[in-house]
Backbone as numpy.savetxt, mean C-alpha at the origin, in Angstrom:
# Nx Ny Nz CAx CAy CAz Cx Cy Cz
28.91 -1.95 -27.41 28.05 -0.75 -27.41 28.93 0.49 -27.41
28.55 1.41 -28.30 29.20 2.59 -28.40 29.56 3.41 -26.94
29.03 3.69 -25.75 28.87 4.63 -24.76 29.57 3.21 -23.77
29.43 2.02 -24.00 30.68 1.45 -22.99 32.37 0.88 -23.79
31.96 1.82 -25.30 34.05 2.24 -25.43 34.25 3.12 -24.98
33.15 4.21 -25.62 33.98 5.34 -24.93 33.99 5.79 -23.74
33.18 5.06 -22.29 33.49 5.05 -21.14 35.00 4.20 -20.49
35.03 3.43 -21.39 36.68 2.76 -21.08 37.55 2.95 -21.83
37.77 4.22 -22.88 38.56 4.96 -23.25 38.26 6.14 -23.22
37.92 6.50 -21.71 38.25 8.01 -22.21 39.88 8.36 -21.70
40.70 7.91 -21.47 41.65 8.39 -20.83 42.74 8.34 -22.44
42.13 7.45 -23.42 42.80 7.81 -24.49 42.71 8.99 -25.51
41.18 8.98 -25.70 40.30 9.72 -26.69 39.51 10.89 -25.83
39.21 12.06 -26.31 37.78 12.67 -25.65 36.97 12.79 -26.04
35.61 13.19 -24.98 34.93 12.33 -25.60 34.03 13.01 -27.11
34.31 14.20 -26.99 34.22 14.90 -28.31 34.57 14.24 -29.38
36.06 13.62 -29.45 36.10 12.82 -30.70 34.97 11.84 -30.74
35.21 10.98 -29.49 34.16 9.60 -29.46 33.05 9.93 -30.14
32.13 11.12 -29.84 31.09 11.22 -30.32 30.63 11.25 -31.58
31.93 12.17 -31.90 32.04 12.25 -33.55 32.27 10.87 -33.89
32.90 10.04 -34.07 32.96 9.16 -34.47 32.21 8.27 -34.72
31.32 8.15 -33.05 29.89 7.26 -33.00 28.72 7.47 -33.98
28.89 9.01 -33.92 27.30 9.61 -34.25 26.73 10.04 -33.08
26.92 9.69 -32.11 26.05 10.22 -30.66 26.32 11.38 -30.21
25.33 12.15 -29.51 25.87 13.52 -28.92 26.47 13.11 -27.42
26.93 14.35 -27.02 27.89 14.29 -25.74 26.56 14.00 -24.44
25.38 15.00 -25.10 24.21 14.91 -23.58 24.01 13.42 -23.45
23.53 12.74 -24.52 22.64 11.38 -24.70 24.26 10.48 -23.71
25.09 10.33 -23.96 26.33 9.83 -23.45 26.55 9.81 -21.76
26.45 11.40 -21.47 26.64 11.60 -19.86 24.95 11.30 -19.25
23.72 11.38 -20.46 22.81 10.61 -19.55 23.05 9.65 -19.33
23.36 8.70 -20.09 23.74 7.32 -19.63 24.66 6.94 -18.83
25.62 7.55 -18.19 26.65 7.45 -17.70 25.54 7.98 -16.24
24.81 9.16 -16.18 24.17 9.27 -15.02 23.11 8.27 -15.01
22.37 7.60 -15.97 21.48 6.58 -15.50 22.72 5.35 -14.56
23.55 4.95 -15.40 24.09 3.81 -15.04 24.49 4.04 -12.99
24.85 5.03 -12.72 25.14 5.33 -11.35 23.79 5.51 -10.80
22.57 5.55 -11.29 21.56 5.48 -10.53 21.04 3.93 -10.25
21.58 3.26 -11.31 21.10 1.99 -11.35 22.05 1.49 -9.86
23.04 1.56 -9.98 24.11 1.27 -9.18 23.61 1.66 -7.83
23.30 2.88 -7.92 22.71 3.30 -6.72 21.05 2.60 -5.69
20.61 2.21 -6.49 19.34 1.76 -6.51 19.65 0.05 -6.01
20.84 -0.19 -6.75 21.28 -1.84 -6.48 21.84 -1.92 -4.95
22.47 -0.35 -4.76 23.44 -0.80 -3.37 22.02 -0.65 -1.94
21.19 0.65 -2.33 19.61 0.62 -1.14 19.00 -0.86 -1.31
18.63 -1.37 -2.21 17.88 -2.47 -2.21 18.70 -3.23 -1.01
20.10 -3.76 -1.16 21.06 -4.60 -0.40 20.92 -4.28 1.01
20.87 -2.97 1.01 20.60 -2.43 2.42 19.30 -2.13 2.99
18.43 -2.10 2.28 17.25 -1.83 2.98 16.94 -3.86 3.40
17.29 -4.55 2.15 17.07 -6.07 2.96 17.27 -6.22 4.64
18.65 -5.65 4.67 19.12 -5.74 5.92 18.29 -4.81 6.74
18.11 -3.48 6.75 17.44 -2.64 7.71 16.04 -3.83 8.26
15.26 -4.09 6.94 14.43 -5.11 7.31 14.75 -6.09 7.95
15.82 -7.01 7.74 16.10 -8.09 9.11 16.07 -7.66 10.67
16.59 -6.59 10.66 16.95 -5.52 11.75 15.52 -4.90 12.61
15.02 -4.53 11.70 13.54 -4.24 11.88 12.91 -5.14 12.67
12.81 -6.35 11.92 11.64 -7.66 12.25 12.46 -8.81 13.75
13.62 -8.16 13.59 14.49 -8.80 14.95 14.05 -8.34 16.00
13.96 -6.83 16.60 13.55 -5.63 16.99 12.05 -5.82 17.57
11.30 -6.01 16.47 9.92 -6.31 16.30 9.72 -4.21 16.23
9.96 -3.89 15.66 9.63 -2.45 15.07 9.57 -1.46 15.59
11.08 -1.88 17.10 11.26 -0.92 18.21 12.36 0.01 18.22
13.13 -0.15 16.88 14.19 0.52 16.64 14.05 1.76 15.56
14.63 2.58 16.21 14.60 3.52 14.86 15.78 4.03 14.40
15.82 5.02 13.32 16.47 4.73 12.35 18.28 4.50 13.08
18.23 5.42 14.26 19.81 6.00 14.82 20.24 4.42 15.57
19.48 3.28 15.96 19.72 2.62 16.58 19.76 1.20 15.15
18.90 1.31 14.58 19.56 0.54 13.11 20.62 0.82 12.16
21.22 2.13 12.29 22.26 2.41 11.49 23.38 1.83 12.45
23.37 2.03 13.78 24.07 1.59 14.20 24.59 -0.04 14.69
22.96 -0.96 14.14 23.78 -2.03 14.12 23.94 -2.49 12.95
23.96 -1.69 12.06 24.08 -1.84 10.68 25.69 -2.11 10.61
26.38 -1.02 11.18 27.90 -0.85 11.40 28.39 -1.87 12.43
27.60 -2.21 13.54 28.35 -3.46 14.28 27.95 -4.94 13.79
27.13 -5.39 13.56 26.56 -6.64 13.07 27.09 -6.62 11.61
26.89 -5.56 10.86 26.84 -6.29 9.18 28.28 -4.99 8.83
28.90 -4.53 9.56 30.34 -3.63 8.99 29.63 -2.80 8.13
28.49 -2.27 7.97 28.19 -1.09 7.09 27.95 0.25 7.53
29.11 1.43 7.07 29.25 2.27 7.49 28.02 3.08 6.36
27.02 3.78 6.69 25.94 4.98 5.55 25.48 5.56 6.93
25.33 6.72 6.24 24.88 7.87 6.83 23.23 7.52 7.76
22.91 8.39 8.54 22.23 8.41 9.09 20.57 8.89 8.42
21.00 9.68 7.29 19.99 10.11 6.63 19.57 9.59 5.28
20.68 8.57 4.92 20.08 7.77 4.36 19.70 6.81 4.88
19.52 5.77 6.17 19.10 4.87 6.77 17.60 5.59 6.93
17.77 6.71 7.37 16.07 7.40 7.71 15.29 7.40 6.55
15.69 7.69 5.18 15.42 7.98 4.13 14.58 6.89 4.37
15.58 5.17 3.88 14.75 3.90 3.63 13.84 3.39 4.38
14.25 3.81 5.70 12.98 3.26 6.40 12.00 3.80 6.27
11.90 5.45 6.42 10.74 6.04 6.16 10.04 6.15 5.06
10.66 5.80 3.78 10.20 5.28 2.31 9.26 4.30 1.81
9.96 3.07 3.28 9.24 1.72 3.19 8.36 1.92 4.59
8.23 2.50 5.07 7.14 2.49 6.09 7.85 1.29 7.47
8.95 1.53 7.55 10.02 0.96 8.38 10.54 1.53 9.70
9.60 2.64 10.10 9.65 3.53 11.48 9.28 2.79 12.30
9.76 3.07 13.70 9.46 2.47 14.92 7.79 2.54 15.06
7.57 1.74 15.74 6.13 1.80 15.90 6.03 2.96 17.17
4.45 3.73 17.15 4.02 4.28 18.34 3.30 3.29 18.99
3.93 4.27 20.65 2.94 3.22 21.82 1.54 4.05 21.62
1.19 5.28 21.39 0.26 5.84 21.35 -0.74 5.96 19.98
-1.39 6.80 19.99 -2.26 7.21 18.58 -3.15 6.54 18.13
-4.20 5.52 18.90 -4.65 4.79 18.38 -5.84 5.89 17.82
-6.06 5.29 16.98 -7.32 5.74 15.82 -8.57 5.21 15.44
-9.50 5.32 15.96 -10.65 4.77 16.10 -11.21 5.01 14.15
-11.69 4.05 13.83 -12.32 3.20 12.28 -13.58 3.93 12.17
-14.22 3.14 12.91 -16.08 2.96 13.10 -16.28 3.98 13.99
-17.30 4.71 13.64 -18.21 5.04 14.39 -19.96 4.62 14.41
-20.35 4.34 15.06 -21.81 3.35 15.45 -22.50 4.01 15.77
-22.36 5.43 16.37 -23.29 6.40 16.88 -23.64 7.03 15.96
-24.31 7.19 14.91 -24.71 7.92 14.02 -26.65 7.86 14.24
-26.79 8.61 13.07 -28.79 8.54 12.97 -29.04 7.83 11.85
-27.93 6.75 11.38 -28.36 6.10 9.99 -29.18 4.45 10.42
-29.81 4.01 9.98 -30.44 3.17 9.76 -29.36 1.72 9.54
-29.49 0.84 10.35 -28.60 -0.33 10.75 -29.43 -1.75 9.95
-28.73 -2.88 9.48 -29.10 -3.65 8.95 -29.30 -4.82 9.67
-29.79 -5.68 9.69 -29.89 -6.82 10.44 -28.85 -7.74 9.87
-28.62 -8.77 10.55 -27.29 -9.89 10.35 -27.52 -10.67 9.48
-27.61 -10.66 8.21 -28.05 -11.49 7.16 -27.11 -12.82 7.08
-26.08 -12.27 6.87 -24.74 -13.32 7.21 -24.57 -14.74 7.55
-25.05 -13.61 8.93 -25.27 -15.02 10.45 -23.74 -15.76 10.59
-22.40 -15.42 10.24 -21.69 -16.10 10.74 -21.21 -17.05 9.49
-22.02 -16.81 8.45 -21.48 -18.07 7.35 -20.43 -17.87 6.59
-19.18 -17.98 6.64 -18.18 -17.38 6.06 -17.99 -18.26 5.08
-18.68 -18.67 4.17 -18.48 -19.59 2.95 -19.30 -19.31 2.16
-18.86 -19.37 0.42 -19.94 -18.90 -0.48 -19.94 -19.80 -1.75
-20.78 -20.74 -2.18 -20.58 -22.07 -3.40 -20.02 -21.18 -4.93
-20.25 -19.61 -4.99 -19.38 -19.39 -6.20 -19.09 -17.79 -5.71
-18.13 -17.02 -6.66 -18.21 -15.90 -6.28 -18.92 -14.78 -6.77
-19.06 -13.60 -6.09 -20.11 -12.80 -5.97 -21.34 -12.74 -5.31
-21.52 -14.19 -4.71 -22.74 -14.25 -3.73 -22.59 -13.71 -2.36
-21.04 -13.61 -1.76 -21.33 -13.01 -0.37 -20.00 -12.00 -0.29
-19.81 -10.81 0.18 -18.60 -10.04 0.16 -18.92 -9.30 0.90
-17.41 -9.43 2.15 -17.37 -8.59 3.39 -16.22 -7.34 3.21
-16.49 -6.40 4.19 -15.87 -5.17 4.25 -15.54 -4.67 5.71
-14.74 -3.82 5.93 -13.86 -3.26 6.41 -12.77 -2.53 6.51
-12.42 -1.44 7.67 -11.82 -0.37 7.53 -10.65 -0.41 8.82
-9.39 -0.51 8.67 -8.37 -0.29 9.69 -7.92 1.33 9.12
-6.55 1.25 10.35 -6.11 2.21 9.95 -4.76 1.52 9.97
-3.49 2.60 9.42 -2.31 2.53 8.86 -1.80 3.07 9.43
0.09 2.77 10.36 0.60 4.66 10.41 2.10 4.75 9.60
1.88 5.47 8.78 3.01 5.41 7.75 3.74 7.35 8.15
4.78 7.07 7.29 5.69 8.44 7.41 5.01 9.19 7.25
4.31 9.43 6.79 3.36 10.71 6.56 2.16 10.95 7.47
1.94 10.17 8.28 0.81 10.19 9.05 -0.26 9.00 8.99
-1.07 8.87 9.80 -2.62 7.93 9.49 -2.94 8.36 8.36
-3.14 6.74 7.57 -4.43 6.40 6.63 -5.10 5.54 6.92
-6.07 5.33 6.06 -7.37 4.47 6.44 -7.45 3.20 5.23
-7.58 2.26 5.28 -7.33 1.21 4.43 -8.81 0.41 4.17
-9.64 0.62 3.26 -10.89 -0.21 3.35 -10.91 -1.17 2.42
-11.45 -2.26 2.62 -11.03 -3.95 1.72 -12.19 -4.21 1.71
-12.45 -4.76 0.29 -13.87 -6.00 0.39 -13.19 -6.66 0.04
-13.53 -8.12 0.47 -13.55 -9.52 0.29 -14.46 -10.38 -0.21
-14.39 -11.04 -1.27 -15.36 -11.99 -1.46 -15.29 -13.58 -1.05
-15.84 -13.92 0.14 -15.80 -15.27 0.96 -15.71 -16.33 0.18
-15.86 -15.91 -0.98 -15.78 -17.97 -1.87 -14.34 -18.21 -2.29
-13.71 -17.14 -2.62 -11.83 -17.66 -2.32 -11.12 -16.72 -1.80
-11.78 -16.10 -0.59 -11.03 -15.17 0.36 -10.09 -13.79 -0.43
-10.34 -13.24 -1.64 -9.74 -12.20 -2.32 -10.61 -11.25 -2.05
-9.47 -10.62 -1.88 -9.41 -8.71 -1.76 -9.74 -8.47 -3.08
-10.99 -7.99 -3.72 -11.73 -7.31 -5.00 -11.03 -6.03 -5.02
-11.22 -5.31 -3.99 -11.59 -3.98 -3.86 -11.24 -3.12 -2.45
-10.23 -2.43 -2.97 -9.61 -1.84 -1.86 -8.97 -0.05 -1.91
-8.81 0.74 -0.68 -9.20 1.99 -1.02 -8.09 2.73 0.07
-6.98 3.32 0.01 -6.43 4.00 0.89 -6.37 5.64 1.04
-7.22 6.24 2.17 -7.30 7.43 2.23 -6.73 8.25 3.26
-6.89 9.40 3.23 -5.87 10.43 4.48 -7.45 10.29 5.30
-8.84 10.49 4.92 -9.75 11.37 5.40 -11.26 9.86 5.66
-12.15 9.88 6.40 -12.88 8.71 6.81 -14.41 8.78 6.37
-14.20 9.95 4.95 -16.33 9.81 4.53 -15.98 8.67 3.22
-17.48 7.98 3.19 -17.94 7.12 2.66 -17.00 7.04 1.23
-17.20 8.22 0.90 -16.42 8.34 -0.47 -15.29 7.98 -0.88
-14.65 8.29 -0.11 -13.18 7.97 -0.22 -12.49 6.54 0.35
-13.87 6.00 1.43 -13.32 4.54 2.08 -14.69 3.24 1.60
-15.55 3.51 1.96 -16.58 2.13 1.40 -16.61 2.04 0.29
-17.18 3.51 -0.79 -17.76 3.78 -2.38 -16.49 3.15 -2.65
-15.21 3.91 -2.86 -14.13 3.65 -3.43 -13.66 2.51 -3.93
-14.05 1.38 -2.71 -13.33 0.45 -2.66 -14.55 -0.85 -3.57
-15.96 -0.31 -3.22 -17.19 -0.88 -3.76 -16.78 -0.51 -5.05
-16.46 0.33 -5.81 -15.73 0.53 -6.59 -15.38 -0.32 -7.85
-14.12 -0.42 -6.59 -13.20 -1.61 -7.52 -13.49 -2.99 -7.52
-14.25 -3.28 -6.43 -14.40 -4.65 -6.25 -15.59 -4.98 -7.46
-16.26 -4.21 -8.01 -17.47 -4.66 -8.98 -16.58 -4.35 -10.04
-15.51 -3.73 -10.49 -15.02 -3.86 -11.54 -13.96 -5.28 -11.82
-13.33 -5.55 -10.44 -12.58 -6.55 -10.42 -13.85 -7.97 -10.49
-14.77 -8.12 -10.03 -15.66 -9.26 -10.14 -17.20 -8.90 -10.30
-18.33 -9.03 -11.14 -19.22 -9.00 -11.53 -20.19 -9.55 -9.95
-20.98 -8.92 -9.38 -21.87 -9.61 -8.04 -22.37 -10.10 -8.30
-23.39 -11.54 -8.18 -24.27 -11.90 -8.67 -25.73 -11.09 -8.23
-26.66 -11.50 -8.74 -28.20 -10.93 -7.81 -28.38 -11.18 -6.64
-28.52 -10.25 -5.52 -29.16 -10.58 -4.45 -27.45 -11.00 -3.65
-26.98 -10.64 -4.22 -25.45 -10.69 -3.26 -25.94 -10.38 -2.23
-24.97 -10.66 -0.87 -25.13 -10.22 0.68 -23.94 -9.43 0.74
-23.93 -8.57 1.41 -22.73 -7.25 1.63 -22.63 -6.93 2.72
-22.11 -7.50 3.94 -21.70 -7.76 4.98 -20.21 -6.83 5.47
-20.47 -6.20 6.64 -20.13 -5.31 7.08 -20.04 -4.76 8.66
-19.78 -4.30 9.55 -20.05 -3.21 10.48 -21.28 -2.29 10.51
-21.49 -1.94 11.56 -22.48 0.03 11.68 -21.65 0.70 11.83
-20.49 0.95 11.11 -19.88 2.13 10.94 -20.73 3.24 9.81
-20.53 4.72 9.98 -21.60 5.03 9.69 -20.96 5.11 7.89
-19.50 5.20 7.57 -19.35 4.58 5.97 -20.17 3.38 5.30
-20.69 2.68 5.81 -21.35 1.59 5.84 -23.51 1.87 5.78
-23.39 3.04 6.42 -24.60 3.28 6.61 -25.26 4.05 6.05
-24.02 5.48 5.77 -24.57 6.36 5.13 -25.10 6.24 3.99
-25.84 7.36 3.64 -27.10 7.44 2.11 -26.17 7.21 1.17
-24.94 7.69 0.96 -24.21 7.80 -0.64 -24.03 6.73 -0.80
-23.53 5.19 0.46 -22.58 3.89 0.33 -23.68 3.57 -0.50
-25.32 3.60 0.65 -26.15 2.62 0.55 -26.74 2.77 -1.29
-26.85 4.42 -1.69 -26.93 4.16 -3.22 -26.04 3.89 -3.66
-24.83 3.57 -3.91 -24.08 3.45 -4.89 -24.25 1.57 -4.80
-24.21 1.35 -3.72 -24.11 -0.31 -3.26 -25.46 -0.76 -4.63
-26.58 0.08 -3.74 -27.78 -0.60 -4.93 -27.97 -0.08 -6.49
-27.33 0.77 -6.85 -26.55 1.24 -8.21 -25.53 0.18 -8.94
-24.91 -0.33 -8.34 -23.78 -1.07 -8.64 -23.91 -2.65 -8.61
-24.88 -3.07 -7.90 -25.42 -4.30 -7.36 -26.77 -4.66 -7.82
-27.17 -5.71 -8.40 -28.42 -5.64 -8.25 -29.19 -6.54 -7.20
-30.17 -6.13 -6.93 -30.95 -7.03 -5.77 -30.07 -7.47 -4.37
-29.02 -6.52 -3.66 -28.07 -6.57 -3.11 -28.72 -6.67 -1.83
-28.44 -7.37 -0.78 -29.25 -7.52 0.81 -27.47 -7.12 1.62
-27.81 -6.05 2.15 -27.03 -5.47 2.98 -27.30 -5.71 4.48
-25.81 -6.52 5.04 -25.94 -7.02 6.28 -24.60 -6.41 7.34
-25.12 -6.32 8.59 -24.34 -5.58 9.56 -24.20 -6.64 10.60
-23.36 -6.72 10.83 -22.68 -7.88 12.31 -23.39 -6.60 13.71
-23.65 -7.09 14.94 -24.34 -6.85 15.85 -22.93 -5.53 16.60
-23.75 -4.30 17.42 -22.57 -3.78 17.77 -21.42 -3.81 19.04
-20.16 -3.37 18.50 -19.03 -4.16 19.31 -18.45 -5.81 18.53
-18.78 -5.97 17.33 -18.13 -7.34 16.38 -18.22 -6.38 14.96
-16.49 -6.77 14.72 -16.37 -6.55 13.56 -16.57 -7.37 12.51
């Protein structure tokens, strides 16, 4: 390849001639010469973030970054900066855990209208699209809480449809994720849609879009205090 002679001759030629010679310009040349050190660069974090992760999951997710760089350097002899160790962890969501912040999902106290337990506990479905459950945790990543909402369809336990937001109305966490899950799998009629009384779950927009999107859909709520 033209751009790896004249990277191992330049100490003969410059690279002005090289170029002339190739046909290539000088920019297209030193991009490649800067891609290739990114690649390089990209090869040596991967190597090291493996490790931050061993480090991590040893720990159980009590270390942060000043106390993993440092057994980075006694356990594995790797001397990097401190701000790049922070970089990767906080990239990959590799921060110490908080003892605090818990973040409440559901709220149950609302004035919306609650469904009865259609369900009943049957977590099995003879094909898919007949029964699909939902739910909302939260996340705490470098940037702060998000909210993570999943449907599932019970006949081979897959995630259809899933939705990560900064903020907790219907829109952005039940619809969203109802969403994708009818684009990822067709419901059959009269599906069951099993859920919480959280009020994403309850409110007017879920409940039209659910029967918009669904046909003949029976919407069911587990009793309150069971997710």
């Amino acid at each position: 390849m033209a751009y790896q002679f004249m990277k191992a001759n330049q100490s003969r030629y410059t690279i002005k001639e090289m170029t002339g010679v190739f046909g290539v310009s000088r920019s297209a040349y030193y991009r490649w010469v800067s891609e290739g050190v990114s690649v390089r660069r990209e090869q040596a974090d991967a190597e090291l973030l493996s490790l931050i992760r061993q480090i991590v999951a040893k720990h159980h997710r009590r270390y942060g970054s000043l106390r993993v760089r440092a057994e980075l350097r006694n356990t594995y002899g790797k001397r990097v900066s401190g701000k790049r160790v922070a970089r990767l962890m906080r990239k990959n969501g590799l921060n110490a855990r908080s003892r605090k912040g818990f973040v409440p999902t559901t709220d149950s106290n609302h004035r919306f209208e609650v469904c009865e337990n259609i369900l009943n506990r049957q977590f099995s479905a003879a094909s898919g699209g007949q029964k699909w459950v939902s739910d909302i945790t939260y996340l705490r990543t470098a940037g702060g809480w998000v909210y993570l909402t999943a449907v599932l369809d019970l006949y081979d336990q897959k995630v259809l449809g899933w939705a990560l937001s900064a903020g907790m109305e219907s829109a952005v966490t039940s619809v969203a994720a109802l969403e994708m899950a009818v684009k990822n799998r067709r419901p059959e009629n009269g599906l069951i849609f099993h859920s919480d009384r959280g009020v994403q779950y309850c409110a007017d927009g879920f409940r039209q879009a659910l029967r918009a999107m669904c046909s003949d859909v029976r919407q069911s709520m587990s009793r309150k205090g069971n997710c």
